[in-house]
PDB file of N, CA, C and O in Angstrom:
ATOM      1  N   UNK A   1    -117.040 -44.845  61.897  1.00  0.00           N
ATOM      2  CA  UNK A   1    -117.588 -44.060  63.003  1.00  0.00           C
ATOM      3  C   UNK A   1    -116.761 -44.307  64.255  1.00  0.00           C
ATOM      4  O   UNK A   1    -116.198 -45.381  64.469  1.00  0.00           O
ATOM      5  N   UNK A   2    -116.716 -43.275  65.061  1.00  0.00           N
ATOM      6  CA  UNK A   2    -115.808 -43.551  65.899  1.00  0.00           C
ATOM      7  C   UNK A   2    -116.423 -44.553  67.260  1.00  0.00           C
ATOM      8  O   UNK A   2    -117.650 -44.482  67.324  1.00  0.00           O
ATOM      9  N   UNK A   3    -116.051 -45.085  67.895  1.00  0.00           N
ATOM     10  CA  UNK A   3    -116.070 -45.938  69.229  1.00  0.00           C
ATOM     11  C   UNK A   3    -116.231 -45.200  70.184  1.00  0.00           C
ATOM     12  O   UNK A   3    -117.321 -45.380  70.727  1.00  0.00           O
ATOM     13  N   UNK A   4    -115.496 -44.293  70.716  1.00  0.00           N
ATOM     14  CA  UNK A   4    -115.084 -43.961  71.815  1.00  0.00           C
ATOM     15  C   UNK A   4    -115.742 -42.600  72.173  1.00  0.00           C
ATOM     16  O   UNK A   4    -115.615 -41.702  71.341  1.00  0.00           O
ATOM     17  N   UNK A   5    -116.370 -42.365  73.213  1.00  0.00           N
ATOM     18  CA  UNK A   5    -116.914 -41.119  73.969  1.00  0.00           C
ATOM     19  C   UNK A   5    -115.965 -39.408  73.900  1.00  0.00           C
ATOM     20  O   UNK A   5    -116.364 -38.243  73.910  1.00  0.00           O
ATOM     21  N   UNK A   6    -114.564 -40.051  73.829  1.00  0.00           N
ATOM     22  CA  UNK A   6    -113.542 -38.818  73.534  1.00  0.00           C
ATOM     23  C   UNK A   6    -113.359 -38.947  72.075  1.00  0.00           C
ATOM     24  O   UNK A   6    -113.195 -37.866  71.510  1.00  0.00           O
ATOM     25  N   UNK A   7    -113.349 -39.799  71.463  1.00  0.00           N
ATOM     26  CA  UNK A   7    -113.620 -39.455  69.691  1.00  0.00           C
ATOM     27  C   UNK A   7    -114.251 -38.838  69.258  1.00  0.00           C
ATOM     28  O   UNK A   7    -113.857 -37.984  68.463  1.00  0.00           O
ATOM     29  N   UNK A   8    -115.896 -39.036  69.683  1.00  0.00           N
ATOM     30  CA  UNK A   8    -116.978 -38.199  69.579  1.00  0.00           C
ATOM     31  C   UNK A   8    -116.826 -36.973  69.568  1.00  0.00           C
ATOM     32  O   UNK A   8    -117.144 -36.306  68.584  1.00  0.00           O
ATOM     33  N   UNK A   9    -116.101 -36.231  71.101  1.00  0.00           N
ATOM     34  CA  UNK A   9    -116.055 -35.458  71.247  1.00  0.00           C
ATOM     35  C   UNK A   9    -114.963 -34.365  70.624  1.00  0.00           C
ATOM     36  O   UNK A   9    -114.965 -33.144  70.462  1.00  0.00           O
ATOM     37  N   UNK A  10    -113.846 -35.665  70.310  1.00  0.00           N
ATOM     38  CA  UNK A  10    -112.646 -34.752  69.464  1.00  0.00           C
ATOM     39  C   UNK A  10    -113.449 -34.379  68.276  1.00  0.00           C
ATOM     40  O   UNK A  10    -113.539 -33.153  68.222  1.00  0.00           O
ATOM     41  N   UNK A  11    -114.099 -35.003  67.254  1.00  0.00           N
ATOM     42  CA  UNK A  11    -114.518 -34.573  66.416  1.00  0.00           C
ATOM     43  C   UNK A  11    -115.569 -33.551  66.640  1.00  0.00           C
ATOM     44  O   UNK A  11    -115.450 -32.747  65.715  1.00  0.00           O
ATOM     45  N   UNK A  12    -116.266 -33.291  67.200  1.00  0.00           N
ATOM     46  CA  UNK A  12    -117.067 -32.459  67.405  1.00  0.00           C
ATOM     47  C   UNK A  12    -116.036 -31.049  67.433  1.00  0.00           C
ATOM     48  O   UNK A  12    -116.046 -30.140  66.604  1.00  0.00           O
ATOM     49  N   UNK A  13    -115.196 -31.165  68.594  1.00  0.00           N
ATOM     50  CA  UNK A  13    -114.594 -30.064  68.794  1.00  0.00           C
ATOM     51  C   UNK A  13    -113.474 -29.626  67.762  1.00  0.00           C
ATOM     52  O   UNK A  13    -113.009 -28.493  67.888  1.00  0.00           O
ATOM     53  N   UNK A  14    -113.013 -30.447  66.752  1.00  0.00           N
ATOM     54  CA  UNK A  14    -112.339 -30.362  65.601  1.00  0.00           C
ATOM     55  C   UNK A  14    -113.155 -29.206  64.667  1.00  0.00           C
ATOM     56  O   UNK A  14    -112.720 -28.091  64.381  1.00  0.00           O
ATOM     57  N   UNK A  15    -114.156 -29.650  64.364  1.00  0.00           N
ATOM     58  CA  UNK A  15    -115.289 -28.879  63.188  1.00  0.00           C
ATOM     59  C   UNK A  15    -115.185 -27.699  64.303  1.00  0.00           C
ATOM     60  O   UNK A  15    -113.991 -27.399  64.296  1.00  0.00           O
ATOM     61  N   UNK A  16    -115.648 -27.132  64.967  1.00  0.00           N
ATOM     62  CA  UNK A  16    -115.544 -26.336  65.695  1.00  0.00           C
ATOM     63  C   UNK A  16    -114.045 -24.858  65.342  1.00  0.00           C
ATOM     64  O   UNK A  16    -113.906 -23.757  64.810  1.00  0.00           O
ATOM     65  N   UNK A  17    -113.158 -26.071  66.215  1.00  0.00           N
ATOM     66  CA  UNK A  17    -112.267 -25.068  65.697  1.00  0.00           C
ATOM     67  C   UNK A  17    -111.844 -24.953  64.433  1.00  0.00           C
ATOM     68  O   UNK A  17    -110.984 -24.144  64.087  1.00  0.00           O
ATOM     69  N   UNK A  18    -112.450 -25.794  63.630  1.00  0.00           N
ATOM     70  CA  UNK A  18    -111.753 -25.882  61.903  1.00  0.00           C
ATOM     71  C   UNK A  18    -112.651 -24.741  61.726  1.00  0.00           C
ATOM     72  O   UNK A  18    -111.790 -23.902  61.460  1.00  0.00           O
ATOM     73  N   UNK A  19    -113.741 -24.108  61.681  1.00  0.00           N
ATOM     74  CA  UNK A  19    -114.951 -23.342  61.355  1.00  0.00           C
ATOM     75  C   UNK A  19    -114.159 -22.060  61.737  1.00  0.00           C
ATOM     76  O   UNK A  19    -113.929 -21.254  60.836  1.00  0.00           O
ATOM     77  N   UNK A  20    -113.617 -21.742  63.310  1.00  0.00           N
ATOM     78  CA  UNK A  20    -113.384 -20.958  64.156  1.00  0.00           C
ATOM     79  C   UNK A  20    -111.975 -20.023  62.783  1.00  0.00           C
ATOM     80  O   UNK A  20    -111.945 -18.908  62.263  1.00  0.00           O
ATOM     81  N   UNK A  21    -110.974 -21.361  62.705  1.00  0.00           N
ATOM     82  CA  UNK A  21    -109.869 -21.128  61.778  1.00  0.00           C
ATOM     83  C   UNK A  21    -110.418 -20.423  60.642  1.00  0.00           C
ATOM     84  O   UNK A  21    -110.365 -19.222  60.374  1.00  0.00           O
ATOM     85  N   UNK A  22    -110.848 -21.195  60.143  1.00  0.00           N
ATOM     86  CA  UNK A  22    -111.432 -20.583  58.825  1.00  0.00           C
ATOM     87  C   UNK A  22    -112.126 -19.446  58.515  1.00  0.00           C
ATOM     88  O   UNK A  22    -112.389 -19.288  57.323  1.00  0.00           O
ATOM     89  N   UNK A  23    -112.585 -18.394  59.505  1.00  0.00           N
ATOM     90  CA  UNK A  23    -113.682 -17.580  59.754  1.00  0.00           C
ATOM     91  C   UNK A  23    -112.133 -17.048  59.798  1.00  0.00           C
ATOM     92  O   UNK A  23    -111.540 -16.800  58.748  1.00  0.00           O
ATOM     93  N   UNK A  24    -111.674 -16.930  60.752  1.00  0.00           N
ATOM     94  CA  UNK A  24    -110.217 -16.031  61.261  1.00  0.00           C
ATOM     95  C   UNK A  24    -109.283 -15.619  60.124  1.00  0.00           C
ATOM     96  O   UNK A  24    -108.928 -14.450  59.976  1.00  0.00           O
ATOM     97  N   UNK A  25    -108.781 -16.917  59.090  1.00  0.00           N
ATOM     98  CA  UNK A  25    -108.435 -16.734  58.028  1.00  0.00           C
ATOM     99  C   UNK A  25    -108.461 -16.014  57.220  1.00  0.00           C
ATOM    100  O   UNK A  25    -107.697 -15.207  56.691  1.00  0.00           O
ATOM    101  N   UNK A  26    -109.667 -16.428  57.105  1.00  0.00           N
ATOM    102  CA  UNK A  26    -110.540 -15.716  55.646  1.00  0.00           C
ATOM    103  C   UNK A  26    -110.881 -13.795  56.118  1.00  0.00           C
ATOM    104  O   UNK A  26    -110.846 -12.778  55.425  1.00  0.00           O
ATOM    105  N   UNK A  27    -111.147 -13.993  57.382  1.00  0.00           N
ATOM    106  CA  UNK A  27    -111.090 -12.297  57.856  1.00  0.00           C
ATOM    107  C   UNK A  27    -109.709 -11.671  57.708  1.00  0.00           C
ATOM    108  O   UNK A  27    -109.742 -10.559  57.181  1.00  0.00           O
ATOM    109  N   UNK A  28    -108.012 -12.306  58.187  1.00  0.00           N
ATOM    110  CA  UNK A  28    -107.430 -11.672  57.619  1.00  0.00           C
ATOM    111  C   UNK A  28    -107.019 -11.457  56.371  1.00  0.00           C
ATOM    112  O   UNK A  28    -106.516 -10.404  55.980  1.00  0.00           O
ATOM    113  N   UNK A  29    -107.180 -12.260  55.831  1.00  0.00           N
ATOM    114  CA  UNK A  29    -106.861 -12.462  54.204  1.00  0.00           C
ATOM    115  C   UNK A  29    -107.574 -11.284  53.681  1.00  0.00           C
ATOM    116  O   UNK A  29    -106.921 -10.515  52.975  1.00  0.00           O
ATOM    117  N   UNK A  30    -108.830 -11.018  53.920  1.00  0.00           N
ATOM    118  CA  UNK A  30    -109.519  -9.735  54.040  1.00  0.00           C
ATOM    119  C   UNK A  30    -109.198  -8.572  53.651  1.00  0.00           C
ATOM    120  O   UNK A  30    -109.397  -7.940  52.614  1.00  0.00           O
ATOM    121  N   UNK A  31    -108.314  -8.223  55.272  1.00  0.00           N
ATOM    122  CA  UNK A  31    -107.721  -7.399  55.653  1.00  0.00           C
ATOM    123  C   UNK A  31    -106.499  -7.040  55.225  1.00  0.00           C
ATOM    124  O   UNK A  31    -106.213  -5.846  55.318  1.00  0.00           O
ATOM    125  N   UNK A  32    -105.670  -7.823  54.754  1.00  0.00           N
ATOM    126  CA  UNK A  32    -104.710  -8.176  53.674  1.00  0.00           C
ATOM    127  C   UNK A  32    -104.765  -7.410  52.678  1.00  0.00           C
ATOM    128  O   UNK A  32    -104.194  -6.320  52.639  1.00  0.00           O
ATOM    129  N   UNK A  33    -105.678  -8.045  51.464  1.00  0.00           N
ATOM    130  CA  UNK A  33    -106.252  -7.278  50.831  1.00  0.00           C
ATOM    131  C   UNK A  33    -106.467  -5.532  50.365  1.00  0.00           C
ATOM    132  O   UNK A  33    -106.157  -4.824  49.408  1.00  0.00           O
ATOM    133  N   UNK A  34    -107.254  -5.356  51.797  1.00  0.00           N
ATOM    134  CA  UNK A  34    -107.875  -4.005  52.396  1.00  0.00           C
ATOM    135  C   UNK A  34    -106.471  -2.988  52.417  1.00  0.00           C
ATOM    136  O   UNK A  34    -106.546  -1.923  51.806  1.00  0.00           O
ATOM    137  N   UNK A  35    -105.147  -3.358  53.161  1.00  0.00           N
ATOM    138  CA  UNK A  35    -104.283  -2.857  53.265  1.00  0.00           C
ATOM    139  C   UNK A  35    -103.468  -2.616  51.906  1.00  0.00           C
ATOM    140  O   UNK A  35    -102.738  -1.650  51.682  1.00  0.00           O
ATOM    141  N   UNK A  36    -103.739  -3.688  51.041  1.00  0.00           N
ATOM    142  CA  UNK A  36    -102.887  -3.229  49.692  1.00  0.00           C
ATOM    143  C   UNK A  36    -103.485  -2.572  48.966  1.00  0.00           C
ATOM    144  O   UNK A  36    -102.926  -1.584  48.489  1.00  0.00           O
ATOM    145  N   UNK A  37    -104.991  -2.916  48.577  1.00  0.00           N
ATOM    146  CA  UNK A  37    -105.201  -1.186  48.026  1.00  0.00           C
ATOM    147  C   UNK A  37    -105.850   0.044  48.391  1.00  0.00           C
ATOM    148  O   UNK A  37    -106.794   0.674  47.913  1.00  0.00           O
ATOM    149  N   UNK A  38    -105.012   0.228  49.463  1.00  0.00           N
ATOM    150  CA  UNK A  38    -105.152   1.130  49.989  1.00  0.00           C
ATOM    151  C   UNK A  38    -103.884   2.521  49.493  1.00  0.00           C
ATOM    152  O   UNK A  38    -102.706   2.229  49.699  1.00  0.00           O
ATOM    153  N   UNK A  39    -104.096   3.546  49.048  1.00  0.00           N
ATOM    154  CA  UNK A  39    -103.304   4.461  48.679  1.00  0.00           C
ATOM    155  C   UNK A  39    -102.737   5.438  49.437  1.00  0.00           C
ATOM    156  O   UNK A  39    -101.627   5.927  49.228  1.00  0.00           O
ATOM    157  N   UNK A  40    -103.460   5.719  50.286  1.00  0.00           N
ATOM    158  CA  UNK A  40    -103.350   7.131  51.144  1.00  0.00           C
ATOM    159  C   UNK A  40    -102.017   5.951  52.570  1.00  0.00           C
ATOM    160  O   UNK A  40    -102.085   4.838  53.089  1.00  0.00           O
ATOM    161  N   UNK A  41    -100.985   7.168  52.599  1.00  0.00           N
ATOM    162  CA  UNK A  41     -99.813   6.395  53.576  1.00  0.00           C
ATOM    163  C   UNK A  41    -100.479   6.317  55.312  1.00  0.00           C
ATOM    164  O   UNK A  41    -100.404   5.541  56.264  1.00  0.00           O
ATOM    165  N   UNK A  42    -101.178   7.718  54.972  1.00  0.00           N
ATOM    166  CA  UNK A  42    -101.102   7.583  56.809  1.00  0.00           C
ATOM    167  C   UNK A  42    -102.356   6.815  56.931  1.00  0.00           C
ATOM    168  O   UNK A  42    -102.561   6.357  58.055  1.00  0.00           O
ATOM    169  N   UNK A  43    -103.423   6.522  55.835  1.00  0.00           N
ATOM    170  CA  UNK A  43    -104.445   5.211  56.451  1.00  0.00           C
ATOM    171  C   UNK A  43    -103.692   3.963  56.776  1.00  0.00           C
ATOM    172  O   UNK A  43    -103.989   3.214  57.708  1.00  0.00           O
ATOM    173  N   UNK A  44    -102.523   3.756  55.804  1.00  0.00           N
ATOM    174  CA  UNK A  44    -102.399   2.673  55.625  1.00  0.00           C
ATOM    175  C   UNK A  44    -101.056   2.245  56.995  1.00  0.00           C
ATOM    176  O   UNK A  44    -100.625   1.103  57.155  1.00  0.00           O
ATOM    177  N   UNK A  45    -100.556   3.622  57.933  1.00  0.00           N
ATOM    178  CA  UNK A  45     -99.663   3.539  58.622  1.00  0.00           C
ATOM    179  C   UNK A  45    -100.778   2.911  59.597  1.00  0.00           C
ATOM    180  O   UNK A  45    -100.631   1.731  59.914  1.00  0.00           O
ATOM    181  N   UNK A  46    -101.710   3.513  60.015  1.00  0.00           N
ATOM    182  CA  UNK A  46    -102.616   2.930  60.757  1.00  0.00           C
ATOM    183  C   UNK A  46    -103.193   2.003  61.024  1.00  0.00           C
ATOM    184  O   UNK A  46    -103.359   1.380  62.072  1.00  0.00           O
ATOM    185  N   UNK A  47    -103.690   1.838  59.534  1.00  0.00           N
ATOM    186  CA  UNK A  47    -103.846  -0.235  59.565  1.00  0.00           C
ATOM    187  C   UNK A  47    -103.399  -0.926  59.863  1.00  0.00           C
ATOM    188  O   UNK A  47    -103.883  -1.922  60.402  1.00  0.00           O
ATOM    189  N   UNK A  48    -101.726  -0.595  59.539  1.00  0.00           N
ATOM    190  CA  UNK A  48    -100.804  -2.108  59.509  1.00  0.00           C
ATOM    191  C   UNK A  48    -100.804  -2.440  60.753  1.00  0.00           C
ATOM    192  O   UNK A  48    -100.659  -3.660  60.681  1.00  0.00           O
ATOM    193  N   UNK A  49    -100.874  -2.157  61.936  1.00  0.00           N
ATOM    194  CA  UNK A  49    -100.857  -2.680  63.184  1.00  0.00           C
ATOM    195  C   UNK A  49    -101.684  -3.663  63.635  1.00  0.00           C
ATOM    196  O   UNK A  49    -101.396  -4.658  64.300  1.00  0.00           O
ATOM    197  N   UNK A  50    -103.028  -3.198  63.099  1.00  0.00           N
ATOM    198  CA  UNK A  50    -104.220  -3.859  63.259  1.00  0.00           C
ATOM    199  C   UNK A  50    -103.984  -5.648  62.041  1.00  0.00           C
ATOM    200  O   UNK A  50    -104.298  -6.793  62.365  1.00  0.00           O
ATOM    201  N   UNK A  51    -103.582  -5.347  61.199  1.00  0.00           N
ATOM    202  CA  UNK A  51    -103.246  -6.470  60.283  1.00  0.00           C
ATOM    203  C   UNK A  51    -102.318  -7.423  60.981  1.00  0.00           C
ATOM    204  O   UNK A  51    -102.477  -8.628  61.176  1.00  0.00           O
ATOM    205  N   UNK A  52    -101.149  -6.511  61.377  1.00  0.00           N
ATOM    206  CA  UNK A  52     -99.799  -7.341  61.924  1.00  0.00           C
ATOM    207  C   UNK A  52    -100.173  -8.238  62.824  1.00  0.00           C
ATOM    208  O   UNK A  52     -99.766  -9.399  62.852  1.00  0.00           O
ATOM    209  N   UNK A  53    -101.306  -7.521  63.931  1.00  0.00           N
ATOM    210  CA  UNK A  53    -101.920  -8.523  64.791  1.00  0.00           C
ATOM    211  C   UNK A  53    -101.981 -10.211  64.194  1.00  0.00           C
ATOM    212  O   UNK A  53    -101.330 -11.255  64.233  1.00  0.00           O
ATOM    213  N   UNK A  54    -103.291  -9.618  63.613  1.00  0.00           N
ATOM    214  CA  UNK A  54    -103.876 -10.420  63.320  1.00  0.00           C
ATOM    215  C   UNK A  54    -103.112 -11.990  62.353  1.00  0.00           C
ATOM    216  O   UNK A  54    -103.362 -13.174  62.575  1.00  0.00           O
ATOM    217  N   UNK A  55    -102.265 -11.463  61.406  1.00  0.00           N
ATOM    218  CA  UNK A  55    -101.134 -12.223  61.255  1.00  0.00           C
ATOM    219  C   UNK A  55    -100.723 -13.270  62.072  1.00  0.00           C
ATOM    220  O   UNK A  55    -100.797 -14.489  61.920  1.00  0.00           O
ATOM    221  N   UNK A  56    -100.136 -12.359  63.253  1.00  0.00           N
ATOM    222  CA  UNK A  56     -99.665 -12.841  64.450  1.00  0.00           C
ATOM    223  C   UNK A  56    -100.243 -13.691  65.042  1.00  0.00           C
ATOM    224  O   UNK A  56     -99.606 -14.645  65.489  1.00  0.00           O
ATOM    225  N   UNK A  57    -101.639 -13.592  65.220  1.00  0.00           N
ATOM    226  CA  UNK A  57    -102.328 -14.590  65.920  1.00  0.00           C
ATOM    227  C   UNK A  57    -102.527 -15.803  65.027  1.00  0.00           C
ATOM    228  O   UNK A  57    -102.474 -16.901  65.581  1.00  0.00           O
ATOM    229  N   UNK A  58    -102.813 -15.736  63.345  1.00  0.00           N
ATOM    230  CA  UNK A  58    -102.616 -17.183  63.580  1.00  0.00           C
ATOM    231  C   UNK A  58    -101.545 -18.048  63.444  1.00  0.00           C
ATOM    232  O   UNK A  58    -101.474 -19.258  63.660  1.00  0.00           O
ATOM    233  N   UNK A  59    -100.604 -17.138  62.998  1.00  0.00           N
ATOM    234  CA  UNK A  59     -99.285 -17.796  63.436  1.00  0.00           C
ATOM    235  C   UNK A  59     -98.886 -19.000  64.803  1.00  0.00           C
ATOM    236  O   UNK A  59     -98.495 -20.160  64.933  1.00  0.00           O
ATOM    237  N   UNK A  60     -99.406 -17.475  65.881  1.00  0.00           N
ATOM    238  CA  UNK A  60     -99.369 -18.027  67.052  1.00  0.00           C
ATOM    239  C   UNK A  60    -100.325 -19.579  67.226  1.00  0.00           C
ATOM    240  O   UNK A  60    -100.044 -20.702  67.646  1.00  0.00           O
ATOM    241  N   UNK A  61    -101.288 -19.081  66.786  1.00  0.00           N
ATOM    242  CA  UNK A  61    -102.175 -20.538  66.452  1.00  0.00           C
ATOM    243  C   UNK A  61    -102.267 -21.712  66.274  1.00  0.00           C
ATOM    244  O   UNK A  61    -102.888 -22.707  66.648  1.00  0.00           O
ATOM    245  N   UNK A  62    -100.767 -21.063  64.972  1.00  0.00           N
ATOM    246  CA  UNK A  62    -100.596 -22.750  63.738  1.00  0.00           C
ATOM    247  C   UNK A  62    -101.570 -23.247  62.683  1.00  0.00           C
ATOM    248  O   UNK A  62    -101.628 -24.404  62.266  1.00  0.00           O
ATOM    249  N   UNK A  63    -102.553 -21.916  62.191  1.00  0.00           N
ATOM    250  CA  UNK A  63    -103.057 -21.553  61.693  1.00  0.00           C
ATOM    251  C   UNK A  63    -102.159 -21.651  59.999  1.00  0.00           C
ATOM    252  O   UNK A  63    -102.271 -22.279  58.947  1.00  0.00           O
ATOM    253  N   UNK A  64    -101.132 -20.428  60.695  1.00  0.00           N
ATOM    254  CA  UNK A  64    -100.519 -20.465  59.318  1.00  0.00           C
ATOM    255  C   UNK A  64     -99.227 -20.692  59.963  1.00  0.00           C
ATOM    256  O   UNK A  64     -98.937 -20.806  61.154  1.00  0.00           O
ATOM    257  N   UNK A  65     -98.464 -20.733  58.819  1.00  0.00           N
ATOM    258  CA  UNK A  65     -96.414 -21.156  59.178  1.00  0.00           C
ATOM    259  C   UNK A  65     -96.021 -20.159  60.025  1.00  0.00           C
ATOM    260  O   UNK A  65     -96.348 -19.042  59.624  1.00  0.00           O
ATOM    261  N   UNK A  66     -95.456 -20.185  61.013  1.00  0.00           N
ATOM    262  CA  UNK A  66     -94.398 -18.949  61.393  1.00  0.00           C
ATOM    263  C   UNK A  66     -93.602 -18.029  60.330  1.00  0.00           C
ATOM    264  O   UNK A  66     -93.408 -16.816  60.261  1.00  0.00           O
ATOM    265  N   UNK A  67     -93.211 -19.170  59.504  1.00  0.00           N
ATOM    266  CA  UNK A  67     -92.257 -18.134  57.822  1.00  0.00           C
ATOM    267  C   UNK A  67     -93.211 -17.629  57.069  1.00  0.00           C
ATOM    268  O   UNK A  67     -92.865 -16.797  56.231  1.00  0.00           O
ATOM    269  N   UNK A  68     -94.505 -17.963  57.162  1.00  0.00           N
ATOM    270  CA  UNK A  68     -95.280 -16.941  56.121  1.00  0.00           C
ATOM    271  C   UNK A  68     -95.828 -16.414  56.511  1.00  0.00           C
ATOM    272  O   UNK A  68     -96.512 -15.692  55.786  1.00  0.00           O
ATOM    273  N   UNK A  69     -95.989 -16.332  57.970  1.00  0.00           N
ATOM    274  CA  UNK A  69     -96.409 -14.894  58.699  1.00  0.00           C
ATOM    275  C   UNK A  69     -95.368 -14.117  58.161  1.00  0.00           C
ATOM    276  O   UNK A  69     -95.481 -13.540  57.080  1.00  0.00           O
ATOM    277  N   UNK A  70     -94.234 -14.069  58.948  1.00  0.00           N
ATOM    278  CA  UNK A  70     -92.915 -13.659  58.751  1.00  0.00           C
ATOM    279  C   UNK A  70     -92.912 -12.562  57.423  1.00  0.00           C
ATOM    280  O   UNK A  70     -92.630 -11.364  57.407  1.00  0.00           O
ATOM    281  N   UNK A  71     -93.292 -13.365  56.457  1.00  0.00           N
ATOM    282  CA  UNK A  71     -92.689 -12.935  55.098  1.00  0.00           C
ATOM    283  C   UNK A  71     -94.273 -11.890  54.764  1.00  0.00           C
ATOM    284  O   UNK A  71     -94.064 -11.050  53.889  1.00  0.00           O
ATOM    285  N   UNK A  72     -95.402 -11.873  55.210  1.00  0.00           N
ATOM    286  CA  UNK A  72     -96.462 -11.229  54.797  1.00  0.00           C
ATOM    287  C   UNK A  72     -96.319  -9.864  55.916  1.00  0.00           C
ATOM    288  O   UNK A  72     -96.762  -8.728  55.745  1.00  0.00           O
ATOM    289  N   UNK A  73     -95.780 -10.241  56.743  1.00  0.00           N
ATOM    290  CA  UNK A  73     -95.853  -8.935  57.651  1.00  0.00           C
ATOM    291  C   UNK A  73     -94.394  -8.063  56.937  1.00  0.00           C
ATOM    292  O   UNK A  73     -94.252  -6.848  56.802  1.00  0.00           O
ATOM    293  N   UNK A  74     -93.384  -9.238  56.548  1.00  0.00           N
ATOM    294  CA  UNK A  74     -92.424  -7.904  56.049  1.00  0.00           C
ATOM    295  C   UNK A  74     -93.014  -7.461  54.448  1.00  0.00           C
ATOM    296  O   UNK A  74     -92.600  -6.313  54.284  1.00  0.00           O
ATOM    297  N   UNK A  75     -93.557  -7.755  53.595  1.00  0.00           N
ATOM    298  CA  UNK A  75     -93.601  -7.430  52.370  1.00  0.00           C
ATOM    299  C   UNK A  75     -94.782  -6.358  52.311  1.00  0.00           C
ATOM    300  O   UNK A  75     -95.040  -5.581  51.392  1.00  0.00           O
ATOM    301  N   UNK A  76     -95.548  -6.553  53.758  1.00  0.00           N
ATOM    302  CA  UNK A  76     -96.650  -5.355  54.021  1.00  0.00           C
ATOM    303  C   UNK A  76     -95.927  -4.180  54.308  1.00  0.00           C
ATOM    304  O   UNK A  76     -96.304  -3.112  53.825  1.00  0.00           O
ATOM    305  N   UNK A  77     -94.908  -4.246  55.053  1.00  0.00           N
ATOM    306  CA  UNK A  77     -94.216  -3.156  56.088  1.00  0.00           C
ATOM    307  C   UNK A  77     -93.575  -2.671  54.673  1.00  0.00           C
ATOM    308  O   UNK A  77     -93.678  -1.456  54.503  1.00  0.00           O
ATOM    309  N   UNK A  78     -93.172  -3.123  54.014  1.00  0.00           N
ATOM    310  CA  UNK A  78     -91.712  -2.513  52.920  1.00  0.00           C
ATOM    311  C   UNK A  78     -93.341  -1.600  51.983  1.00  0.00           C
ATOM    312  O   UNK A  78     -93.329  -0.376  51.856  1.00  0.00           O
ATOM    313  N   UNK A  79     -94.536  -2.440  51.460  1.00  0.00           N
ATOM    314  CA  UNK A  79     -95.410  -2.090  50.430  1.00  0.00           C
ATOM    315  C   UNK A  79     -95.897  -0.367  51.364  1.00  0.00           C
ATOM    316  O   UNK A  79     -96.011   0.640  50.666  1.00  0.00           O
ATOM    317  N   UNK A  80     -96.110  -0.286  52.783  1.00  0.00           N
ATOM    318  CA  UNK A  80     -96.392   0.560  53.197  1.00  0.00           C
ATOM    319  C   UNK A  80     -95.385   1.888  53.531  1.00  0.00           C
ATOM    320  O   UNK A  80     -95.597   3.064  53.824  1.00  0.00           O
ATOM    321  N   UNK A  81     -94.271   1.121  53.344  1.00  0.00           N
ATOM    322  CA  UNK A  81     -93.283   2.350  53.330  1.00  0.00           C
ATOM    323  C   UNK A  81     -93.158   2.873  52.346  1.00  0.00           C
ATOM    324  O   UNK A  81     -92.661   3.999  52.359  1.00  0.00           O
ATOM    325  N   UNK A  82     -93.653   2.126  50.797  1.00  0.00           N
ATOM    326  CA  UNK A  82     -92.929   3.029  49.946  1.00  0.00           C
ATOM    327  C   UNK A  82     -94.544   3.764  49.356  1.00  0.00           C
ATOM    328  O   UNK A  82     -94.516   4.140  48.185  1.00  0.00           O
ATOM    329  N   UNK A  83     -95.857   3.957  50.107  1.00  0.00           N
ATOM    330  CA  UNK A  83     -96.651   4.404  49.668  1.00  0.00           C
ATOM    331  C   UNK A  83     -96.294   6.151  50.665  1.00  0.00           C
ATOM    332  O   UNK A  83     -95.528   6.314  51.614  1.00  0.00           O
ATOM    333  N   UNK A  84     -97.470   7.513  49.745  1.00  0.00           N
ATOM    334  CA  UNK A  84     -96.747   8.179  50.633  1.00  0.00           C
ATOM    335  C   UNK A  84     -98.196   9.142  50.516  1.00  0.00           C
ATOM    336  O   UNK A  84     -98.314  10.165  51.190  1.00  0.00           O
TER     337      UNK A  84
END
């Protein structure tokens, strides 16, 4: 158990944002999903922005790697170009 008044509180605020992550995650992973089977081009031109975001943010986060953002936003962009 921890000692210290800021331990306490790191942990508290840890679960917090671990919960926060995980909710975020699991929503784009989602959305992920949502975008690949999706058939029709111009829904799916529309989506990808909204996805790319989201990517992005937890990248930005540290959520996930910078390179596997990277690599999920290009293998979306190429899967959506060649739908029509």
């Amino acid at each position: 158990m921890a000692n210290h008044k800021s331990a306490l509180k790191r942990i508290r605020s840890n679960e917090s944002k671990r919960l926060t992550n995980r909710y975020q995650h699991k929503t784009t992973r989602s959305a992920i999903k949502k975008l690949r089977e999706m058939e029709s081009g111009n829904e799916a031109k529309e989506y990808l922005p909204e996805v790319v975001s989201m990517i992005d943010k937890l990248a930005k986060k540290n959520v996930i790697h910078d390179n596997k953002a990277a690599n999920l936003v290009s293998n979306l962009t190429k899967h959506v170009a060649t739908l029509n």
